[in-house]
The first five atom37 places (N, CA, C, CB, O) and aatype in JSON, in Angstrom:
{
  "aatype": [20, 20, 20, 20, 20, 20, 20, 20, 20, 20, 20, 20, 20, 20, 20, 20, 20, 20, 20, 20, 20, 20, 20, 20, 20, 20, 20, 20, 20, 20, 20, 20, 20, 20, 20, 20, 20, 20, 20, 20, 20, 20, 20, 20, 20, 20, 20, 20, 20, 20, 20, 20, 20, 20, 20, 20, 20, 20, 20, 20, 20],
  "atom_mask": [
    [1, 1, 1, 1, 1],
    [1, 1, 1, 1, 1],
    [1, 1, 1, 1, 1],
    [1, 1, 1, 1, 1],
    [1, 1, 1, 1, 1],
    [1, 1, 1, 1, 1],
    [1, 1, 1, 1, 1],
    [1, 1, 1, 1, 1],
    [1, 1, 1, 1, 1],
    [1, 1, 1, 1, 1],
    [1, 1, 1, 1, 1],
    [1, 1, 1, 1, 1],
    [1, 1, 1, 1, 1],
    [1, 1, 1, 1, 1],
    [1, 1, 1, 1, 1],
    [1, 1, 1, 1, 1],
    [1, 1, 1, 1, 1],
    [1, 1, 1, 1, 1],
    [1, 1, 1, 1, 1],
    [1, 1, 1, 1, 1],
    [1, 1, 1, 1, 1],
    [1, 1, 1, 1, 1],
    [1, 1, 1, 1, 1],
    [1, 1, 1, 1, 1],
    [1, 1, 1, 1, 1],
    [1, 1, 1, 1, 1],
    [1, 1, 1, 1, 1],
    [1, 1, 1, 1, 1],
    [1, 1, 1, 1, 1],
    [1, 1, 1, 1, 1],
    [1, 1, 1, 1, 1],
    [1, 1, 1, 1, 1],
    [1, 1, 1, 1, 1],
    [1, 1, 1, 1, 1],
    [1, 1, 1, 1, 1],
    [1, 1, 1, 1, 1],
    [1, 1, 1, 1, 1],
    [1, 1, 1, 1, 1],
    [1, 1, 1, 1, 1],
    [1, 1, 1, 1, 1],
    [1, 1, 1, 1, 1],
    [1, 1, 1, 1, 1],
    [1, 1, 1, 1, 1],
    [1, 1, 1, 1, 1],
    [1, 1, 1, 1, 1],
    [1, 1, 1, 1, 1],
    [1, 1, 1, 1, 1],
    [1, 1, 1, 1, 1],
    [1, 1, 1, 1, 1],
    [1, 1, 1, 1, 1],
    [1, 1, 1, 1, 1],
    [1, 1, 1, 1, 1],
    [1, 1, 1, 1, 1],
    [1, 1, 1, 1, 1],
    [1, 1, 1, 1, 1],
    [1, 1, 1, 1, 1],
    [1, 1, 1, 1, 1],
    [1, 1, 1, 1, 1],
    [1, 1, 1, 1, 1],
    [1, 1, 1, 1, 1],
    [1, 1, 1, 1, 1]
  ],
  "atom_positions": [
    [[-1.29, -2.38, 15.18], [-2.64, -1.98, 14.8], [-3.25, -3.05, 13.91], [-2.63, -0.62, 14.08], [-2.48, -3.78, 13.28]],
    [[-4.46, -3.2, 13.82], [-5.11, -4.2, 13.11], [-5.33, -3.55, 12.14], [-6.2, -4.84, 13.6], [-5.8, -2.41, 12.21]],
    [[-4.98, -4.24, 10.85], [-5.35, -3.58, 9.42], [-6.7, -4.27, 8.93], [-4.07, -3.85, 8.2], [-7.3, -3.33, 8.39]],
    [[-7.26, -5.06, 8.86], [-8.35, -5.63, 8.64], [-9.83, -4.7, 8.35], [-8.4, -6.44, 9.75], [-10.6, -4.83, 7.4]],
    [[-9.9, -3.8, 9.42], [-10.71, -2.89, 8.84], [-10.55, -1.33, 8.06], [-11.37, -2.79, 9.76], [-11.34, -0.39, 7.96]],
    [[-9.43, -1.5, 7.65], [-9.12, -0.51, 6.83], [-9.64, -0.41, 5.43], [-7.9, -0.51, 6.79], [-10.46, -1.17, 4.92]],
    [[-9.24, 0.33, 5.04], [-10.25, 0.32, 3.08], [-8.68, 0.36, 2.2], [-11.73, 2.6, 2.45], [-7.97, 1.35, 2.14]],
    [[-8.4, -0.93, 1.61], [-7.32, -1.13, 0.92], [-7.42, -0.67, -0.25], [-6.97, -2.28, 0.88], [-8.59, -0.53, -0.6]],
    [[-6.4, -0.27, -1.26], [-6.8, -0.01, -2.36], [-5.64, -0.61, -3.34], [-7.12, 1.43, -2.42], [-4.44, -0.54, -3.08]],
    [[-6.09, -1.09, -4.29], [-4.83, -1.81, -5.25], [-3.96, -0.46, -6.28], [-5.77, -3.22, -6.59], [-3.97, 0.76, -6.15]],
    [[-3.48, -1.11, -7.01], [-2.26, 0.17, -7.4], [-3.28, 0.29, -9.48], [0.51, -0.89, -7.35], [-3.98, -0.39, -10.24]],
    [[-2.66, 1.55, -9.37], [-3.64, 1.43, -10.69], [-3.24, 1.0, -11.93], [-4.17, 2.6, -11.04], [-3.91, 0.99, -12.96]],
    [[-1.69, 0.53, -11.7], [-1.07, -0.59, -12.59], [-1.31, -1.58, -12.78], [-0.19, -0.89, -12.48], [-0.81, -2.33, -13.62]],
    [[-2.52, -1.88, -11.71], [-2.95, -3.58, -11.81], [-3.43, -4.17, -13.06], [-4.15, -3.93, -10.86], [-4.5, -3.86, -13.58]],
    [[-2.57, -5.08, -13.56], [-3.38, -5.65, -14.39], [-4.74, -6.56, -14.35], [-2.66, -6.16, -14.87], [-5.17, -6.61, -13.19]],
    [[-5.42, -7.18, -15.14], [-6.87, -7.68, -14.86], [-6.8, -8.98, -14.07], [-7.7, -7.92, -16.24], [-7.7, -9.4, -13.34]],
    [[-5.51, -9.65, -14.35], [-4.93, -10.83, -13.76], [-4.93, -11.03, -11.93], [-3.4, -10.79, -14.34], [-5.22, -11.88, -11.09]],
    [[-4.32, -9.45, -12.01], [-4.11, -8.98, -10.26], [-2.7, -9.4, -10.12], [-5.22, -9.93, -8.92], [-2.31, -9.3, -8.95]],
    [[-1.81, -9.82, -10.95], [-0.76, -10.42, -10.7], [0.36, -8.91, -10.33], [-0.43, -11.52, -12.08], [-0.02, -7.75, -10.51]],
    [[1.55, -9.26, -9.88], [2.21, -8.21, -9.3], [1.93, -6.75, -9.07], [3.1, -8.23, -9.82], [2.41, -5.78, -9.66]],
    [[0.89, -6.8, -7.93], [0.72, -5.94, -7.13], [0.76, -5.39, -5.78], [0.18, -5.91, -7.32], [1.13, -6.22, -4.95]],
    [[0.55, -4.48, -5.41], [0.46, -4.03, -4.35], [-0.93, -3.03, -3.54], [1.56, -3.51, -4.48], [-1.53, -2.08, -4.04]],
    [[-1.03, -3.36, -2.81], [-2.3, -2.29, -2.25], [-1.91, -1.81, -0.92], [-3.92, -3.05, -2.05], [-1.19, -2.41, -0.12]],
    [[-2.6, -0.36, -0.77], [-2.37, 0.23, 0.24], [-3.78, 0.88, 0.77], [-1.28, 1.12, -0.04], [-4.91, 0.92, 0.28]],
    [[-3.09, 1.47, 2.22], [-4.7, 1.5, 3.16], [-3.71, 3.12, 4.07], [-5.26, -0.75, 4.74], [-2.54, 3.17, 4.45]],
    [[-4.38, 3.78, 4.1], [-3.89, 5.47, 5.53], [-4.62, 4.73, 6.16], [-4.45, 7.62, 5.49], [-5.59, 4.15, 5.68]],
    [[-4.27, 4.67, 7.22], [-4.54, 5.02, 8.6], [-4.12, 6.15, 9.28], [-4.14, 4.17, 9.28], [-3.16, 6.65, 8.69]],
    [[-4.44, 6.77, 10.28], [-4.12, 8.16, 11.03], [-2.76, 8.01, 10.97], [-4.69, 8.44, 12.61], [-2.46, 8.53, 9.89]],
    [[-1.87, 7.65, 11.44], [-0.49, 7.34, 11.65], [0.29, 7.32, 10.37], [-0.36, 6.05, 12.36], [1.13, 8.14, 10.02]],
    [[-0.12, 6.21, 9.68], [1.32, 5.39, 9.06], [0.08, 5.06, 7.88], [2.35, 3.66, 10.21], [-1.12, 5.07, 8.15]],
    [[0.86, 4.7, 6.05], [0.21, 4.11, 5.73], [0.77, 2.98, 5.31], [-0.4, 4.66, 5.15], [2.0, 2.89, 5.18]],
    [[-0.17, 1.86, 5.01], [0.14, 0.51, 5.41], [0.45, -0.32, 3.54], [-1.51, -0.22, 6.55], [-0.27, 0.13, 2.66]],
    [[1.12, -1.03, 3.29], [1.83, -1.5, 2.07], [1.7, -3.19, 2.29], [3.57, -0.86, 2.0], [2.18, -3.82, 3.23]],
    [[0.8, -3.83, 0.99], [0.77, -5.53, 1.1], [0.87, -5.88, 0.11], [-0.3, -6.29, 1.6], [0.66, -5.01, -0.75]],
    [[1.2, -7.18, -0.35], [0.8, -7.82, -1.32], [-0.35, -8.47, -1.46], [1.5, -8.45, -1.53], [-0.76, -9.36, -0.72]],
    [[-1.25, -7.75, -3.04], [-2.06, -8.17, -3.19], [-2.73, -9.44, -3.3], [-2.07, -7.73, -3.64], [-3.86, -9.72, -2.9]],
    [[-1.47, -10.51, -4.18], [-2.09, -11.84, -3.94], [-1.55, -12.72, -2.45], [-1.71, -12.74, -5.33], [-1.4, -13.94, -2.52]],
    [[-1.37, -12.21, -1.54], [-1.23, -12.98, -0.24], [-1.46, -11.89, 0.74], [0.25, -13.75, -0.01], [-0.62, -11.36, 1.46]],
    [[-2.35, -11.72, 0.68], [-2.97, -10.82, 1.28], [-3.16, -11.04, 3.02], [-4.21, -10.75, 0.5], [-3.56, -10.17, 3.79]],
    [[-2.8, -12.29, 3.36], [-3.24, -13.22, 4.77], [-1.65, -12.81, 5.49], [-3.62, -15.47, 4.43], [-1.22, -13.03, 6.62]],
    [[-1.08, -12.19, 4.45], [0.54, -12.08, 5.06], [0.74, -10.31, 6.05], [1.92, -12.11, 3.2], [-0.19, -9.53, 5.82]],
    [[1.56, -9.94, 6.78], [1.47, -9.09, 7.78], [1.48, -7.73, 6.76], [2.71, -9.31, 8.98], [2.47, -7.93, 6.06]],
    [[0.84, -6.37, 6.32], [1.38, -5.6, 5.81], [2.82, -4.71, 6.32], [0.42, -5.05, 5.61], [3.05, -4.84, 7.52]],
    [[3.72, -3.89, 5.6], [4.57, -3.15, 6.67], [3.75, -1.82, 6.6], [6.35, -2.96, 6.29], [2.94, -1.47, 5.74]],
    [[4.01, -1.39, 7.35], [3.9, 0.47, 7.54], [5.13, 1.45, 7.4], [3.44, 0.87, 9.1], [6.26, 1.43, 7.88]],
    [[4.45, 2.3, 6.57], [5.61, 3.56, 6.33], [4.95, 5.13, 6.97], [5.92, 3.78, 4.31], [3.86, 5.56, 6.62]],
    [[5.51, 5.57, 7.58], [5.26, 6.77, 8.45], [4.67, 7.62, 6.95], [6.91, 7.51, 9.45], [5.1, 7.32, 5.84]],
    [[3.7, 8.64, 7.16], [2.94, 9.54, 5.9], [4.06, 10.37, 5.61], [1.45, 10.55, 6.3], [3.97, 10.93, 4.51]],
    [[5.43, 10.7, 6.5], [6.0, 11.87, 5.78], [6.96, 10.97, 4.58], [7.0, 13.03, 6.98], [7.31, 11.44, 3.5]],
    [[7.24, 9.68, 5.05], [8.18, 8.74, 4.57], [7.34, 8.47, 3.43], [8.63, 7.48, 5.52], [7.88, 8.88, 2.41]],
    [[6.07, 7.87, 3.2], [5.12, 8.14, 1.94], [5.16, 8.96, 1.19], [4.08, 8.29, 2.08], [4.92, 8.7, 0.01]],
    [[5.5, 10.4, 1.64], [5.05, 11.45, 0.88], [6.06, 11.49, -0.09], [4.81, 12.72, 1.61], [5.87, 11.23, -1.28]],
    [[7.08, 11.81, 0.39], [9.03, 11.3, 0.13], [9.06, 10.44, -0.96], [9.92, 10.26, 1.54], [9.75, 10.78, -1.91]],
    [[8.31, 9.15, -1.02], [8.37, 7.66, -1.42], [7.42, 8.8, -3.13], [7.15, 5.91, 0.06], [7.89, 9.2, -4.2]],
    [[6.48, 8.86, -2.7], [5.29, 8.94, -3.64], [6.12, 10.52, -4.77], [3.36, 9.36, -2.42], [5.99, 10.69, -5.98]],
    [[6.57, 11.04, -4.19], [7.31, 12.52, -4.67], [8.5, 11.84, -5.76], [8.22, 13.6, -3.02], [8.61, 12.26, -6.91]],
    [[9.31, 10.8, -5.24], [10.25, 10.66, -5.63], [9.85, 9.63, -6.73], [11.13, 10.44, -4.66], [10.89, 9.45, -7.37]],
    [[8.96, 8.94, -7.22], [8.46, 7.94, -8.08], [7.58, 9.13, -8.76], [7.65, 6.48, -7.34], [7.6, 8.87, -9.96]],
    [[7.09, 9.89, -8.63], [6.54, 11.12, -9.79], [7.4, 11.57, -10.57], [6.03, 12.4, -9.27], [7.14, 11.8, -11.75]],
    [[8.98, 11.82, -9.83], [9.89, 12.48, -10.71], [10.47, 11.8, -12.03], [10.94, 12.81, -9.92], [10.88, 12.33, -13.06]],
    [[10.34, 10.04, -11.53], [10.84, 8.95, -12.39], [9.87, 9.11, -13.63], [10.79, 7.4, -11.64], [9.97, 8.36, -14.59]]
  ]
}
């Protein structure tokens, strides 16, 4: 799938620098995971239930 027109969003840890981050984009399917400063590089995709899992288990931390 082409990510390009998706609506990315950076992480809200970002510092003002932008330095070690990450941004993410849903798409219907899968949502999609990049690095913010090389952004020209391929994102991966994680299935939404595998997100949900991901995002559940970093709340508990």
């Amino acid at each position: 799938m082409k990510t390009s027109g998706l609506g990315w969003f950076k992480s809200s840890y970002s510092s003002a620098q932008g330095d070690d981050c990450v941004e993410i984009a849903a798409a219907e399917q899968a949502i999609y995971v990049r690095d913010s400063k090389d952004v020209r590089r391929s994102p991966f995709s994680v299935g939404r239930e595998g997100w949900s899992r991901f995002v559940g288990f970093v709340a508990e931390m």
